[in-house]
Residue, then its C-alpha position, 0 to 999 in steps of 0.5 A: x064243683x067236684x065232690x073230690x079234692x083236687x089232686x096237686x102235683x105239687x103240694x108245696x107249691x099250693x100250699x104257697x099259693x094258698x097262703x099268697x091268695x090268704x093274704x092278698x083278700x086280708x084272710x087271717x087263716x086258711x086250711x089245706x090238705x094236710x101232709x108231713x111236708x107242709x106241716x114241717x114248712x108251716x111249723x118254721x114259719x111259725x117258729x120264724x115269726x112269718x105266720x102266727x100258729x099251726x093246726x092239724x084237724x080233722x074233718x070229715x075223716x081228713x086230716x086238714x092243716x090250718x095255719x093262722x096267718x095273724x090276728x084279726x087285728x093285725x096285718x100280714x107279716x109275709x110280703x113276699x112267699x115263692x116256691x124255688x125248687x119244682x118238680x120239673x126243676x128242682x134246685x140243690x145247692x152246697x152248704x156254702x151256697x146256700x142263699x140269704x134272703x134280704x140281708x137275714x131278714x127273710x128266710x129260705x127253707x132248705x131240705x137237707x138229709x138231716x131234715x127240713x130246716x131253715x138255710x141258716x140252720x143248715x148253714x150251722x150244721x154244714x149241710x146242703x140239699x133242695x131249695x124248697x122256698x124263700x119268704x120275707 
């Protein structure tokens, strides 16, 4: 193993995976790398009730988010995480586009002008922008 990190081109979409992986071997939290962009989509899943908390520590003189997926005692609220813009594709839509996931039951994180914020939220305010992920 390699004494650097290794560099994604896309961090998004590692962090998804990363958390994917987390739940798939029953881990309750996982750390990354951190940056604004996932902590701001980390902190809408906790606000959503997806995942538990978020933390930013340091380590090493890095900066590392760990996201508490559940409790010791509890299983995963995430059935399903999927990244729907990338880098070689990425999606926009308008406001009235802008998708619902399971019938309200899930939710898709949208990168508007104003910030990141649930479709819902930008739905409310009337505003479209880049389809980051969908989770239920």
């Amino acid at each position: 193993m390699s004494k650097y990190p290794v560099i994604s081109s896309d961090p998004i979409a590692d962090m998804l995976t990363r958390i994917r992986n987390a739940i798939a071997v029953n881990a309750h939290s996982v750390s990354l790398p951190h940056s604004k962009i996932k902590e701001t989509v980390a902190k809408i899943l906790a606000d959503n009730k997806f995942i538990d908390s978020v933390e930013v520590a340091e380590e090493d003189g890095r900066k590392l988010l760990v996201i508490n997926i559940s409790q010791e005692d509890q299983p995963a609220r995430i059935s399903h995480i999927q990244r729907l813009s990338r880098p070689g594709r990425r999606t926009y839509v308008k406001s009235p586009a802008v998708p619902t996931v399971r019938r309200g039951r899930g939710l898709v994180v949208v990168s508007t002008s104003s910030g990141i914020m649930t479709g819902t939220e930008a739905k409310a305010k009337n505003l479209g922008g880049e389809l980051i992920c969908e989770v239920y």
